[in-house]
N, C-alpha and C positions, 0 to 999 in steps of 0.2 A: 504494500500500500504506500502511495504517496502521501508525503505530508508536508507542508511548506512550512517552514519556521523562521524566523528574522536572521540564521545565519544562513540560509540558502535550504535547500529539500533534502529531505532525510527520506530514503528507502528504503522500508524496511518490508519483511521476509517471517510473517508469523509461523510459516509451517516451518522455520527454523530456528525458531526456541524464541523471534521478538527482534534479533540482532538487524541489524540496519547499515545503509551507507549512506552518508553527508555528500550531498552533491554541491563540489564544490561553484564556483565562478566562474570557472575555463572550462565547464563542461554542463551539457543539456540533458535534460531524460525528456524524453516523450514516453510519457506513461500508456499511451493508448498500442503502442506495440513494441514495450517495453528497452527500447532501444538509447543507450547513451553518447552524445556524439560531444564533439567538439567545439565550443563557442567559436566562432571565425569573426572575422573584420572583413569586411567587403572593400575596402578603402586603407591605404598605408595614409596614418595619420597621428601627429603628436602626441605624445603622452598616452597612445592607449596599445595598450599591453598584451591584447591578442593577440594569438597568430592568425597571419593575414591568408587569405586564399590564392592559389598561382595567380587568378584571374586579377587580383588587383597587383604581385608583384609583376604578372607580364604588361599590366597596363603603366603603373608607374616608370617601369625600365622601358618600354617606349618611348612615355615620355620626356626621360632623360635622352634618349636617342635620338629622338624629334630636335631636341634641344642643343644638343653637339653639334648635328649636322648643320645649324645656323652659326657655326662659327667659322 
């Protein structure tokens, strides 16, 4: 069973005696087909601390590449 608490979701597991896992900030549960992933960033951007998806390091290093090539 899901639970949300003020430090993030605890999972817990009653057919194994109650014991649980704290889901932390860098990582998702979708409860509906039990599945944990990854938090991602769509966007390389200041101060935040996720891991970014290829799709925005391949966009960013374009953009630096777009940006060389005018010099």
């Amino acid at each position: 069973m899901l639970t949300k608490t003020e430090d993030g979701n605890k999972w817990t597991q009653p057919e194994k005696g109650g014991g649980g896992y704290v889901i932390g900030s860098g990582l998702k549960l979708d409860p509906d087909n039990n599945t944990i992933s990854v938090n991602t960033a769509d966007a390389v951007e200041q101060d935040n601390t996720l891991p970014v998806t290829s799709a925005a390091v391949f966009t960013t290093v374009g953009n630096i590449d777009a940006l060389l090539a005018t010099i």
